[in-house]
C-alpha positions as CSV (number, residue, x, y, z in Angstrom):
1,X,23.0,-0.4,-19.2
2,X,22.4,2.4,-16.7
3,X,19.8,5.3,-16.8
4,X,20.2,8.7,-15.4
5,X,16.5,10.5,-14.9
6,X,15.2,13.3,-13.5
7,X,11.3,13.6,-12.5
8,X,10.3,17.1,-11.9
9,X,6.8,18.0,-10.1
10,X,6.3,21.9,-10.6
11,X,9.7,23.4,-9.7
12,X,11.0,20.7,-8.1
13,X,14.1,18.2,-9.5
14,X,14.6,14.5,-8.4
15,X,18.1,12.9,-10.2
16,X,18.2,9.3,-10.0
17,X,20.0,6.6,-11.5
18,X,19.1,3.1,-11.8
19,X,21.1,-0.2,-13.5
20,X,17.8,-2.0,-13.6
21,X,14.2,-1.6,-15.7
22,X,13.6,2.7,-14.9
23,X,9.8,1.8,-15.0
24,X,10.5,-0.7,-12.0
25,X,12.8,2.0,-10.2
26,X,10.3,4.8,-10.9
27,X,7.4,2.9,-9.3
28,X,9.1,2.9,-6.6
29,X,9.5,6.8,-6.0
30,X,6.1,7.5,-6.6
31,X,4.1,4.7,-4.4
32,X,3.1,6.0,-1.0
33,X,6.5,5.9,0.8
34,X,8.7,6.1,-1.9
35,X,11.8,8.4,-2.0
36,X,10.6,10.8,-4.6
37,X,7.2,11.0,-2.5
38,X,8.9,11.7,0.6
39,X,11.5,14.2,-1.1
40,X,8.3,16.3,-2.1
41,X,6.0,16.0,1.0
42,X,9.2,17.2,2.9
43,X,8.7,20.7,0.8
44,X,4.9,20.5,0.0
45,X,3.4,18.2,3.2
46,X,-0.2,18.5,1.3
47,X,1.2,16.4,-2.0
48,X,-0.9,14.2,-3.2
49,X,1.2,10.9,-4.3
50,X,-1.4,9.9,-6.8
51,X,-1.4,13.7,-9.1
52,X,-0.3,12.8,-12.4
53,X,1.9,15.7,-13.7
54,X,4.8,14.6,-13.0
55,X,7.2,14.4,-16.1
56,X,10.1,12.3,-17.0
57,X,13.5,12.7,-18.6
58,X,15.3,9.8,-19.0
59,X,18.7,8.8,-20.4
60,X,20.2,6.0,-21.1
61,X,24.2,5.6,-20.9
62,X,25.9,3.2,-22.6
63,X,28.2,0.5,-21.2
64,X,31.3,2.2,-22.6
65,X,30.1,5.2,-21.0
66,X,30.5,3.8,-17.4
67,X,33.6,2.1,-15.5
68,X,31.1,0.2,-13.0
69,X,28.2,1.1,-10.2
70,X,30.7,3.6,-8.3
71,X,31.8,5.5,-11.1
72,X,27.7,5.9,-12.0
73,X,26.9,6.8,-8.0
74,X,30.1,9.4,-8.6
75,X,28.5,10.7,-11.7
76,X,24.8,11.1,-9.8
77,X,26.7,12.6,-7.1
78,X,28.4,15.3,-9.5
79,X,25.1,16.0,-11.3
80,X,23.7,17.2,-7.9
81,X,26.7,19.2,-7.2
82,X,26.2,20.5,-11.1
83,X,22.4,21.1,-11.1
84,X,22.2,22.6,-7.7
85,X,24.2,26.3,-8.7
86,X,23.8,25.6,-12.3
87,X,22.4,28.8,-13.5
88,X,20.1,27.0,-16.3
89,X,18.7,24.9,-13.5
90,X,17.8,28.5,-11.5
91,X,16.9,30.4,-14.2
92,X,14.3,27.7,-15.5
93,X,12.8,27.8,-11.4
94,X,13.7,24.5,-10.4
95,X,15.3,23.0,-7.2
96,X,16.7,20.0,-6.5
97,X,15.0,18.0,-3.6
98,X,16.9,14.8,-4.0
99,X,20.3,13.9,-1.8
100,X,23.2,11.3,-2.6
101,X,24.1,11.4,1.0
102,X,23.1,7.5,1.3
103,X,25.3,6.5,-2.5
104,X,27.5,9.0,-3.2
105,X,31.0,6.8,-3.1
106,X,33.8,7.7,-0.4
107,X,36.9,9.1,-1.9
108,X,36.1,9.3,-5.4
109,X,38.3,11.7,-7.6
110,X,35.0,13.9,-9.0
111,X,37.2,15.9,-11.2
112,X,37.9,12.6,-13.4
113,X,34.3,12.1,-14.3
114,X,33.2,16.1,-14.7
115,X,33.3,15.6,-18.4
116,X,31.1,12.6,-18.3
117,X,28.7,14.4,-16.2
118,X,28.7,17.5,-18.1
119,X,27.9,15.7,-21.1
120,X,24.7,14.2,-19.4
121,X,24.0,17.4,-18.1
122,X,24.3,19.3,-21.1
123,X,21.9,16.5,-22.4
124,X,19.0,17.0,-20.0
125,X,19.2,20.5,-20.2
126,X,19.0,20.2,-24.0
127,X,15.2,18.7,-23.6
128,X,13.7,21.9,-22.4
């Protein structure tokens, strides 16, 4: 199964997604020189990696849910695109620091999985 999570740090956004164990994958963002580390200290240079109010959302999609690892890198790619003018997103102060410039998939037809992605979307936002 995959997971889709977002770690937030004051009113800044991190969207992941992972096809492995989410603790292992999160450990990895927060040690020293970790992605989610180095997203934030490129906004905030005076973060401390070892503060602890960092919160979680995670989700877990179901194999049904996804056609294979491109079609989940298509759908982190399209939550980016979502959360970065989605007005819930703004109006709740947070902005997204992480990229998909690295995973995002070449020549993927985005409009074919915006429903899938809305629904996860519509999901996270629901935990506020």
């Amino acid at each position: 199964m995959a997971t889709v999570y977002c770690l937030f740090f004051e009113n800044y956004m991190y969207i992941g997604i992972t096809e492995d164990f989410p603790f292992e994958r999160w450990s990895n963002h927060f040690s020293k020189k970790g992605s989610f580390v180095g997203a934030i200290k490129k906004v905030l240079p005076e973060f401390d990696y070892k503060v602890q109010h960092i919160k979680i959302i995670s989700l877990t999609l179901e194999d049904e849910f996804i056609n294979g690892q491109k079609e989940l890198q298509a759908i982190e790619k399209s939550l980016h695109n979502s959360f970065d003018c989605n007005p819930f997103i703004k109006k709740v102060g947070f902005s997204v620091i992480s990229s998909t410039t690295r995973t995002a998939p070449r020549g993927f037809n985005y409009e074919a999985i915006r429903k899938k992605t809305d629904k996860v979307r519509d999901k996270i936002e629901s935990l506020f």
